[in-house]
N, C-alpha and C positions, 0 to 999 in steps of 0.2 A: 696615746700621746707619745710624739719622740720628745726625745731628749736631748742637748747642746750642750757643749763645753764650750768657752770661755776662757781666756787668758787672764787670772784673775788673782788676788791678792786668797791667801785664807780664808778670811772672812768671805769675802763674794764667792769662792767656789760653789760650781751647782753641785746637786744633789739629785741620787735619780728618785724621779716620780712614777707610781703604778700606771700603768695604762688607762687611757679616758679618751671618752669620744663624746659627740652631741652628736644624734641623728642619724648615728654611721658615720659623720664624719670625726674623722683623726687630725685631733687638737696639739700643735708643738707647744710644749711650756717648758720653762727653766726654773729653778728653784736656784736659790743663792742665799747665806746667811744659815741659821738655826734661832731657836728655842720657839717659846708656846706663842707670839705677839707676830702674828703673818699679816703683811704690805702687801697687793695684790695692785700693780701697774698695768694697764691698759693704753695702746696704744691709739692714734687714731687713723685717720681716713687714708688707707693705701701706704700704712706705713707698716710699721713690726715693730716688738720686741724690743729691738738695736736702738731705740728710740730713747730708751735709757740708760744707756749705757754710764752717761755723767752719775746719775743717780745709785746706781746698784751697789756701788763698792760701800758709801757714804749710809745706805739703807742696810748692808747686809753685817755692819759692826754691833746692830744692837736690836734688828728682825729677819723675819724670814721670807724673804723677798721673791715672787711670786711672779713669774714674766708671762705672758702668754700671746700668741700670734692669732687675732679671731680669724672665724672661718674665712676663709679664701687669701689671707693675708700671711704673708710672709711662708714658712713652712709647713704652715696649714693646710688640710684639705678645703676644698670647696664644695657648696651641696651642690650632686647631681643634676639637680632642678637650675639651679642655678640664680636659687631666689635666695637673697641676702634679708636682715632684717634685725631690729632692734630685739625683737625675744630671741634668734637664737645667738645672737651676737653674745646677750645675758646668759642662757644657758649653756653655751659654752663658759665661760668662766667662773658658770655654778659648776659645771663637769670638773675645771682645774680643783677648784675650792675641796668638793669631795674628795675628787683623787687623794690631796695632799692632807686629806683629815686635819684641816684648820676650822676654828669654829668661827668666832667673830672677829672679823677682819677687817682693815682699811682697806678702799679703793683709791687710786690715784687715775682719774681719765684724762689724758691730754687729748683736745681738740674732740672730734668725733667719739673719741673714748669717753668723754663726760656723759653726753644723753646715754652711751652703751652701760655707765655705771648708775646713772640715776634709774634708769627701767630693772636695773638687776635691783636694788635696795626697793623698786616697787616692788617684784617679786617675790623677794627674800628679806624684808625689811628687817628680822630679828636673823642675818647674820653681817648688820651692815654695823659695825663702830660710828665708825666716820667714812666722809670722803673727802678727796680732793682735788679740787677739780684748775686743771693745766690751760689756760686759756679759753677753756670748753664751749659751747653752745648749751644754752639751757633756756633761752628765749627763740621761737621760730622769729626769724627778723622780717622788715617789711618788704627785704626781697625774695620771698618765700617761692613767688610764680615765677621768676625769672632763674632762681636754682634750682627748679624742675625744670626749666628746659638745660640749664647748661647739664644735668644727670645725664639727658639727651646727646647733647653732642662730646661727652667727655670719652667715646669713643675717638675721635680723629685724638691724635697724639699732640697737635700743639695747642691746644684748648687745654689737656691735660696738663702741656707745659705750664703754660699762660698760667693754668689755675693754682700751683705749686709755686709759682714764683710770683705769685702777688701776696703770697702768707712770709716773704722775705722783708725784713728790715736793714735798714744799716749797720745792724748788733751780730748780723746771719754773715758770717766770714767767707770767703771763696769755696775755703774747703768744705763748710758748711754747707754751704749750697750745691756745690757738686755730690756731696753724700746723700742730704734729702735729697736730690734728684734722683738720683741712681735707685735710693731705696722705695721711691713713692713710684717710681714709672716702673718696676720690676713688677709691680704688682698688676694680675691680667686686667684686659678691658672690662669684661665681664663684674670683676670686685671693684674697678673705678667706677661702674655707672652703678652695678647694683648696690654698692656702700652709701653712693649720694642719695639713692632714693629711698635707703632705711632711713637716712638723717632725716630727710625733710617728710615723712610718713609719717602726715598730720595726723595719724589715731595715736602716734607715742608722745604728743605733746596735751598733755591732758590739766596741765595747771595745778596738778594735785601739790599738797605741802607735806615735807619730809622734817622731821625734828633731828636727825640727827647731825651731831656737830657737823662743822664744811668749813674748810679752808678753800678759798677760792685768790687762786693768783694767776694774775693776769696780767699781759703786754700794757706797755706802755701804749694810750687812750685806744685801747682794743676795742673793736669796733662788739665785739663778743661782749662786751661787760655791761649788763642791764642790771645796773647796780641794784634800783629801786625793786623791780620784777622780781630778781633773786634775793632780793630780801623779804619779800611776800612767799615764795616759795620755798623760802630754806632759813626759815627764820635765826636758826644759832651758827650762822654763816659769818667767818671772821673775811675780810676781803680786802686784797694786798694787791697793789700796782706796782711792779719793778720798772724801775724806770731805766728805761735806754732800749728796750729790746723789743721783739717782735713775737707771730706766734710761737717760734721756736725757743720761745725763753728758756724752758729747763735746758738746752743745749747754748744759751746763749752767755748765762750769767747762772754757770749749775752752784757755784759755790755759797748765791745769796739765794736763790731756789730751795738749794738744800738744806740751808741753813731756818728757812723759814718751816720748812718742811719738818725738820728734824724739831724744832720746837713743838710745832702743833703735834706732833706723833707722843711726845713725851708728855703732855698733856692729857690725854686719851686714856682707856679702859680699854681691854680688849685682849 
């Protein structure tokens, strides 16, 4: 696992973590904050880390805040093979989890990070607190066949655009959109099409029901929010709509994000 600094307040300062890999591959993570109560963020589809940056200072006053780049994304390695997927997506962030000798922990999934934290808490159900899940996927939608083909073409580069700037709202600022850009198209061809076709790899969508607490906040009428679904599946799920913003809400509106966040955390055991 490398490791990253940060221009950071006390509190956010990382912290170095022992070495961790998944499958030979070398996992980048950060650690920010102290004591026993570890926040573990996941980012999503062709993004990184950097993804919470709003979050980290606000998480690392009162936990031990946990960053990590899954395989192929951001400073990560990628498998050899070149095959992506929802379990190692999970075991990679069971590798951070050990590394950093945390026992029960919160996950936080934005976007594609949701389904990579709901199959980890299938895995590891008894080191899952809670979750919370950032706009996330948690129902496959009725465009299921038609996002296997675009996994398809997210090879050509403006498809890739196209597909990045249709998760844009009026809430997503200039600069905002110039930075998701930069940060989601950095990422190789190979992790954009092989990330899309972990997401929609109809054997990780299995309907199963998880008890543990969920804070689930999501864009304004997000197209992602199967209000009823996710309450068949996650039954102690509290579920919040900020209104005004897009997929990128925790960058959009971090300080009503965080503040929501930071409630439901303080509520928790763990």
């Amino acid at each position: 696992m490398t490791l990253t600094t940060r221009p950071s307040t006390e509190a956010s300062r990382l912290t170095p973590l022992p070495a961790a890999s998944v499958d030979g591959i070398e996992i980048h993570a950060s650690s920010s904050g102290s004591g026993p109560r570890t926040v573990i963020l996941v980012h999503g589809w062709t993004c990184d880390e950097t993804t919470w940056e709003s979050q980290i200072p606000a998480l690392a006053k009162d936990y031990r805040v946990l960053t990590i780049d899954l395989p192929g994304h951001g400073k990560s390695d990628a498998p050899k093979d070149g095959n992506l997927s929802m379990d190692l997506f999970a075991r990679a962030v069971e590798s951070v989890r050990l590394d950093s000798q945390a026992k029960r922990v919160v996950l936080i999934g934005h976007s594609m990070g949701t389904p990579v934290i709901v199959h980890y808490a299938r895995l590891y159900p008894k080191n899952v607190a809670a979750m919370v899940f950032a706009d996330g996927l948690v129902t496959i939608p009725p465009s299921w066949p038609f996002a296997r083909l675009l996994g398809l073409t997210l090879a050509l580069s403006a498809v890739r655009r196209a597909t990045i700037r249709s998760m844009f709202s009026a809430a997503t600022t200039p600069e905002m959109r110039e930075r998701i850009l930069r940060m989601m198209m950095s990422a190789p061809t190979a992790t954009a099409v092989g990330a899309m076709k972990a997401t929609f790899d109809r054997t990780n969508w299995k309907g199963d029901v998880f008890t543990q607490p969920v804070l689930a906040l999501y864009a304004d009428r997000s197209p992602y929010a199967k209000r009823d679904a996710m309450t068949r599946r996650f039954p102690n799920m509290e579920f919040v709509e900020i209104a005004g913003t897009g997929h990128f809400l925790m960058l959009e509106k971090p300080d009503e994000f965080n503040r929501l966040l930071l409630e439901f955390l303080a509520r928790q055991t763990f």
